[in-house]
C-alpha positions as CSV (number, residue, x, y, z in Angstrom):
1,X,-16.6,-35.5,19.0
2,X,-18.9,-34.7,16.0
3,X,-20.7,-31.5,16.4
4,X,-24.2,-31.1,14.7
5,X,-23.7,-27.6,13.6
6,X,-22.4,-27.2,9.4
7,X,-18.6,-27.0,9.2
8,X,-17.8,-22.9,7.9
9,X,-17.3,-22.6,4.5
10,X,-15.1,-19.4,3.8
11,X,-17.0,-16.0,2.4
12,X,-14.7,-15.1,0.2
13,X,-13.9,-16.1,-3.6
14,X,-13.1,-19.8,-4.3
15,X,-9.4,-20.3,-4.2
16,X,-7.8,-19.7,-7.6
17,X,-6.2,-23.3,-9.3
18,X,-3.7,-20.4,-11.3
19,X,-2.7,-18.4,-8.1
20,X,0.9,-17.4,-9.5
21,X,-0.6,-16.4,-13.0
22,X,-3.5,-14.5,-11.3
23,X,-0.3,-12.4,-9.3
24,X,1.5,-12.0,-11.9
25,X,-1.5,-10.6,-14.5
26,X,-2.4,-8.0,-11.8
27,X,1.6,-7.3,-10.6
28,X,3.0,-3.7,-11.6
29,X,6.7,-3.8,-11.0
30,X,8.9,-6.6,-13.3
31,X,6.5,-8.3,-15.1
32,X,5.2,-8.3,-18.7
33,X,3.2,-11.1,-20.3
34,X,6.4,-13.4,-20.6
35,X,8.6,-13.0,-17.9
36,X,8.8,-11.6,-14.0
37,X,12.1,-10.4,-13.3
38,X,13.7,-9.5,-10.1
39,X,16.0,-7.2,-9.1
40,X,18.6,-9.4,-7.6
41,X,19.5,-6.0,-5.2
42,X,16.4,-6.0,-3.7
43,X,15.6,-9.8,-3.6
44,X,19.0,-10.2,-1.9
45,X,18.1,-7.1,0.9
46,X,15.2,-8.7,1.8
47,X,15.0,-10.8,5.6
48,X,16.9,-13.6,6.0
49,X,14.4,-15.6,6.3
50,X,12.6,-14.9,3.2
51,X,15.5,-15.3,1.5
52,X,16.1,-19.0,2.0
53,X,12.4,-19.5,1.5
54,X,13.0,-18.2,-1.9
55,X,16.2,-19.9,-2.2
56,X,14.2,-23.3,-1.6
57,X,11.8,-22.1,-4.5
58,X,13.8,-21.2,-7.3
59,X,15.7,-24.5,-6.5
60,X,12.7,-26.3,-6.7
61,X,11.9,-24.3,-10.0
62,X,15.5,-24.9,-10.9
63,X,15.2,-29.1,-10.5
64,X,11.6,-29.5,-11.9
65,X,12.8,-27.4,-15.3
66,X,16.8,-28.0,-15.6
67,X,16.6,-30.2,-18.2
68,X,15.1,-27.3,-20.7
69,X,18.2,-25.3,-22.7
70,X,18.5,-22.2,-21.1
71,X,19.7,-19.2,-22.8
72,X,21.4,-16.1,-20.8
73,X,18.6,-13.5,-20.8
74,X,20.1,-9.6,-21.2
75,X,17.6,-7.5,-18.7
76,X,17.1,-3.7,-20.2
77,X,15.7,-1.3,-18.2
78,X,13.2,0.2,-20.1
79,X,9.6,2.4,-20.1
80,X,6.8,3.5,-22.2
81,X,7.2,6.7,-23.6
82,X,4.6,9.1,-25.9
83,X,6.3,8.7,-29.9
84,X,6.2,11.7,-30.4
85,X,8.4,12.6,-27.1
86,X,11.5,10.4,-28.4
87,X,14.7,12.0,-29.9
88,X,16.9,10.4,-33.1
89,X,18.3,7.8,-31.0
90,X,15.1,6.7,-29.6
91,X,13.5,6.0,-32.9
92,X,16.3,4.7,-34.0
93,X,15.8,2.0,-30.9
94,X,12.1,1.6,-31.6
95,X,12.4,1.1,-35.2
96,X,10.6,4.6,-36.5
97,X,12.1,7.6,-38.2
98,X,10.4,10.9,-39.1
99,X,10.4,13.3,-41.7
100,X,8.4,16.5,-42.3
101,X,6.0,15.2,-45.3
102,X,4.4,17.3,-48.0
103,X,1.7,19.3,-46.1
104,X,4.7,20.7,-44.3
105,X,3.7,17.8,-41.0
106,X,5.7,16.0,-39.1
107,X,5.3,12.0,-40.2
108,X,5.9,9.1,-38.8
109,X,6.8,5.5,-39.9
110,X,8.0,2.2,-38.9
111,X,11.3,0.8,-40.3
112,X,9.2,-1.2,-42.9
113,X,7.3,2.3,-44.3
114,X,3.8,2.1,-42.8
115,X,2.8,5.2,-41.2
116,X,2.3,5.9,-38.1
117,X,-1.6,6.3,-37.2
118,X,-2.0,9.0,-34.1
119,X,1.8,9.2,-33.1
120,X,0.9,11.6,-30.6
121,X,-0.9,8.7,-28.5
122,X,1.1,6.0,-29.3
123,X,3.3,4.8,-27.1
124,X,6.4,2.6,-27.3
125,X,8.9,1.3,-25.0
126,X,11.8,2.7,-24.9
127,X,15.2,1.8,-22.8
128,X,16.0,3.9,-19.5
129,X,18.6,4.3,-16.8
130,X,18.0,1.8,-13.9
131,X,16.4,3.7,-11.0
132,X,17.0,0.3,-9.2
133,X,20.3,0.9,-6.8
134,X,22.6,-2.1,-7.8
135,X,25.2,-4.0,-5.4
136,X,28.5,-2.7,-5.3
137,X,28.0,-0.7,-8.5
138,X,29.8,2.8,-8.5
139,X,28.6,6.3,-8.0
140,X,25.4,7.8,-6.6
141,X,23.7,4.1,-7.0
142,X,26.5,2.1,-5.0
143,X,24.2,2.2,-2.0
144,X,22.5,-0.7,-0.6
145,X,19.0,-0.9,-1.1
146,X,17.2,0.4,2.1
147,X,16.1,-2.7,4.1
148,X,12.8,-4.3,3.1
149,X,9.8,-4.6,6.0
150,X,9.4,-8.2,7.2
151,X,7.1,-10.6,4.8
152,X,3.4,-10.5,6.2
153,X,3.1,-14.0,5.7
């Protein structure tokens, strides 16, 4: 049967053609403009059921880009930090050393000699313990990861 009322359209926005990308650009927790990365602790506490859904994607994602050389990627925790809070070994890590200059100031410079504009607002990322709990790792962060709430799919 036909009806002679207009089929609905939906209110809201058009749907996006870059869904994952528009995700990602908005996501928090893993992701920078190159890479999402996921804490296999928490991925692998996560229902059963979403984790053979994501098994089927990443083996999907696996297939369709296989052929590619893929290097082994070394995951540092890390987080941005005011310059001007860092210690010696901090610099050291971002590449900046300081030295009092001639008006008796504290200055700032990159490994190649440029100074520092504003240190005291600049901020750099700097590696950090892993607040993520890891799987079977020892001490205080041994613990499984407290189960996660069921996918509102």
């Amino acid at each position: 049967m036909f009806t002679p009322n207009p089929i609905p359209r939906p209110s809201g926005p058009p749907a996006s053609s870059t869904p994952l990308g528009d995700y990602l650009s908005e996501a928090s927790h893993g992701v920078d403009s190159g890479y999402a990365v996921l804490p296999r602790s928490l991925a692998e506490s996560m229902p059963l059921p979403w984790q053979q859904h994501m098994r089927q994607l990443l083996e999907e994602f696996h297939q369709a880009f296989g052929h590619l050389r893929w290097p082994i990627y070394q995951v540092v925790p890390s987080r941005y930090e005011l310059l001007t809070d860092l210690d010696d070994d901090q610099l050291a890590e971002v590449g900046c050393t300081v030295e009092v200059g001639d008006s008796g100031e504290l200055e700032y410079r990159w490994r190649d000699g440029r100074t520092v504009e504003n240190p005291e607002t600049k901020q750099v990322l700097v590696s950090c313990m892993d607040p993520i709990p890891h799987r079977g790792s020892g001490g205080g962060q041994g613990q499984q990861p407290a189960p996660a709430p069921p996918p509102t799919w």
